[in-house]
C-alpha positions in Angstrom: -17.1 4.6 27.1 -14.9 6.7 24.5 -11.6 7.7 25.5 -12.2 11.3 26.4 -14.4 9.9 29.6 -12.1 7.7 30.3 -9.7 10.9 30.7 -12.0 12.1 32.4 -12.8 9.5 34.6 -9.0 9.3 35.4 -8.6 12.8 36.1 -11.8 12.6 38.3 -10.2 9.8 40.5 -6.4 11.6 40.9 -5.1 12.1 44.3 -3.0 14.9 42.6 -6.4 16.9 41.6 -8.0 17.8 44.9 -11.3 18.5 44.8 -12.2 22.1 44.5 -15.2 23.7 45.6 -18.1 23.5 43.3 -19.5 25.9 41.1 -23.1 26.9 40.6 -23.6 25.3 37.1 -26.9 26.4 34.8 -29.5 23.5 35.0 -29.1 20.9 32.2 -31.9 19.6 30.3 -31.9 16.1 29.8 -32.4 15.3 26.1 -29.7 12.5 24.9 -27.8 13.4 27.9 -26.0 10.3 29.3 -26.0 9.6 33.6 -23.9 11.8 35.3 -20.3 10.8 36.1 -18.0 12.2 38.7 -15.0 14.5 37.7 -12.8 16.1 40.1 -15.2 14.8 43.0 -18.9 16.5 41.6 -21.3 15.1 39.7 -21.2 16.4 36.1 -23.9 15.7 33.3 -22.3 13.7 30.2 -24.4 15.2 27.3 -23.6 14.1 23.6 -23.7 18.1 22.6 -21.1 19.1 24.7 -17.8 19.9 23.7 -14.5 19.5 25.3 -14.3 23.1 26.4 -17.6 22.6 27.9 -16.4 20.0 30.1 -13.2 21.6 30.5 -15.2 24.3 32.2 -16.7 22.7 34.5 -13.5 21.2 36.3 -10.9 23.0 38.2 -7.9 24.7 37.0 -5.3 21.7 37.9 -7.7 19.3 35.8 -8.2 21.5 33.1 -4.3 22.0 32.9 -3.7 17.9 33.0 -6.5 17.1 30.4 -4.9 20.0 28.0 -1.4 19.0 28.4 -2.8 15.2 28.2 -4.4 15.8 25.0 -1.9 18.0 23.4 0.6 15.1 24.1 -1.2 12.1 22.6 -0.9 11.9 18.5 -3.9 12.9 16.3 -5.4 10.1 15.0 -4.1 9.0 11.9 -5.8 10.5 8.3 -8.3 8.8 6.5 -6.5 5.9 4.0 -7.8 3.9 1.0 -7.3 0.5 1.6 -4.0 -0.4 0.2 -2.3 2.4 2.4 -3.7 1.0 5.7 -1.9 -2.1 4.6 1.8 -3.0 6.6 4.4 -2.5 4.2 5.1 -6.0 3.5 1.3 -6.7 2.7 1.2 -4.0 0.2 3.9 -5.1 -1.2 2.7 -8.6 -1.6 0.0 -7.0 -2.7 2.0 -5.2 -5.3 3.7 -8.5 -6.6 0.9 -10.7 -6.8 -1.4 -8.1 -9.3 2.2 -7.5 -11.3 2.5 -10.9 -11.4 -1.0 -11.5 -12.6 -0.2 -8.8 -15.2 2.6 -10.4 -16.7 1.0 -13.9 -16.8 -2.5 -12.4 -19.0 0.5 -10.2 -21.2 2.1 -13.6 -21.6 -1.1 -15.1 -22.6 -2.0 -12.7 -25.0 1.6 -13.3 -26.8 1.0 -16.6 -26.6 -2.7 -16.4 -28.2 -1.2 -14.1 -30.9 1.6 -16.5 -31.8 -0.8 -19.5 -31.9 -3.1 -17.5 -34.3 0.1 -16.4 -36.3 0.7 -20.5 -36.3 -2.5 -21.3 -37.6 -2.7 -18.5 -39.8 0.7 -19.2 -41.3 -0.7 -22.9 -41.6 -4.0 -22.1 -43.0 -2.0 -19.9 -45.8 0.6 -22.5 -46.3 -2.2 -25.0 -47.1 -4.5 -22.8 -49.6 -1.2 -22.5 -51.9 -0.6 -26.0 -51.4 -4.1 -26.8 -52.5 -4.0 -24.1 -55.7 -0.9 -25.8 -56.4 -2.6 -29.1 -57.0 -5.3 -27.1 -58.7 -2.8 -25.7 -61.0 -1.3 -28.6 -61.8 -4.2 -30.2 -62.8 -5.6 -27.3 -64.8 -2.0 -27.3 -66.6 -2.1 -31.1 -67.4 -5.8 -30.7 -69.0 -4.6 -27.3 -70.8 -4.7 -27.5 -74.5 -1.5 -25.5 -75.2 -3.5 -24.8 -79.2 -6.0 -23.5 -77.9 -6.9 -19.8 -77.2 -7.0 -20.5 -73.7 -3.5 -22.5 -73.7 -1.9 -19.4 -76.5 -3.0 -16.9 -74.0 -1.4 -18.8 -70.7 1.4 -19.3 -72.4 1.7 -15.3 -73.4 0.9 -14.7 -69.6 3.0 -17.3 -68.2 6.5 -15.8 -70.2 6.6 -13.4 -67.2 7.1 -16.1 -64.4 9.8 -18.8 -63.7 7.9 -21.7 -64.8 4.2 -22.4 -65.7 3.2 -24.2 -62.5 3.6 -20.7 -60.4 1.7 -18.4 -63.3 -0.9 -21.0 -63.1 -0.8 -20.4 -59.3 -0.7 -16.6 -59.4 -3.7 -17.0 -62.0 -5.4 -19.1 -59.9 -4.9 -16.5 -56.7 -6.1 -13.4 -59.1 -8.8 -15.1 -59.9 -10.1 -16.1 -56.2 -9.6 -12.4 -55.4 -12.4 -11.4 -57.8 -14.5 -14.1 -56.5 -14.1 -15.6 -60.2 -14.8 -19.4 -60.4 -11.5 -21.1 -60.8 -11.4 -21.5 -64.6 -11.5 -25.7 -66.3 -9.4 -25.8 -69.9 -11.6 -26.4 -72.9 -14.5 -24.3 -71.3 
């Protein structure tokens, strides 16, 4: 039973509505209409179609007047909410804090991923001029300084503090241009 034939219902049963004579009403056709129910002692038709005014109608003026002032006094139903507003305040809040705090932690994680890959970056780059610096010292110690190879290095390397790091820079130029690293007396 929805609450406006429970009103109804209510009203129906009042010692403070007497009953009032009963007026002709226009035969109703029974499609979808419910069993009668008695308002303000008569029987009256419950049918899905009719409105409040139509019920209104057919009870006397002290019931209409009580319903009116009844429904006029009792809040409208609340608006239609998404989900997190028909939440209490402190689960919405909780709410809040726990996907904040799921933001920070995958923020965190990201830093954290691009400070390992810095690391290993840092590492791998720190380990390819380790490795051309053995390169380049080995290609120095097998360098014939008479030769044209070993007169042109030694041209090229007047530019740089020592021969070990034009060797190096040599050896870097030379893996940018996808060049073989070079062997002395070849």
């Amino acid at each position: 039973m929805d609450p406006i034939d429970q009103l109804l219902a209510k009203l129906g049963s009042s010692p403070a509505n007497p009953p009032t004579t009963p007026k002709s009403t226009p035969p109703q056709t029974n499609s979808g209409a419910n069993s009668g129910q008695s308002i303000d002692g008569r029987s009256v038709p419950l049918d899905a179609n009719k409105t409040i005014d139509d019920l209104l109608r057919s009870l006397g003026e002290p019931a209409k007047q009580t319903v009116r002032d009844q429904l006029r006094s009792s809040p409208p139903p609340p608006p239609p909410t998404s989900f997190a507003r028909s939440l209490p305040v402190p689960e919405i809040q909780s709410y809040q804090q726990e996907q904040a705090a799921i933001e920070l932690a995958a923020q965190e994680k990201q830093q954290q991923q691009a400070r390992m890959y810095e690391q290993r970056q840092a590492a791998l780059a720190q380990q390819r001029r380790q490795d051309l610096r053995q390169q380049a010292q080995a290609w120095l110690q097998k360098l014939d300084k008479k030769s044209v190879e070993g007169r042109w290095f030694d041209d090229f390397a007047c530019h740089y503090e020592s021969p070990l790091d034009a060797a190096i820079e040599y050896f870097v130029a030379l893996q940018e241009i996808n060049s073989p690293l070079p062997t002395p007396g070849k």
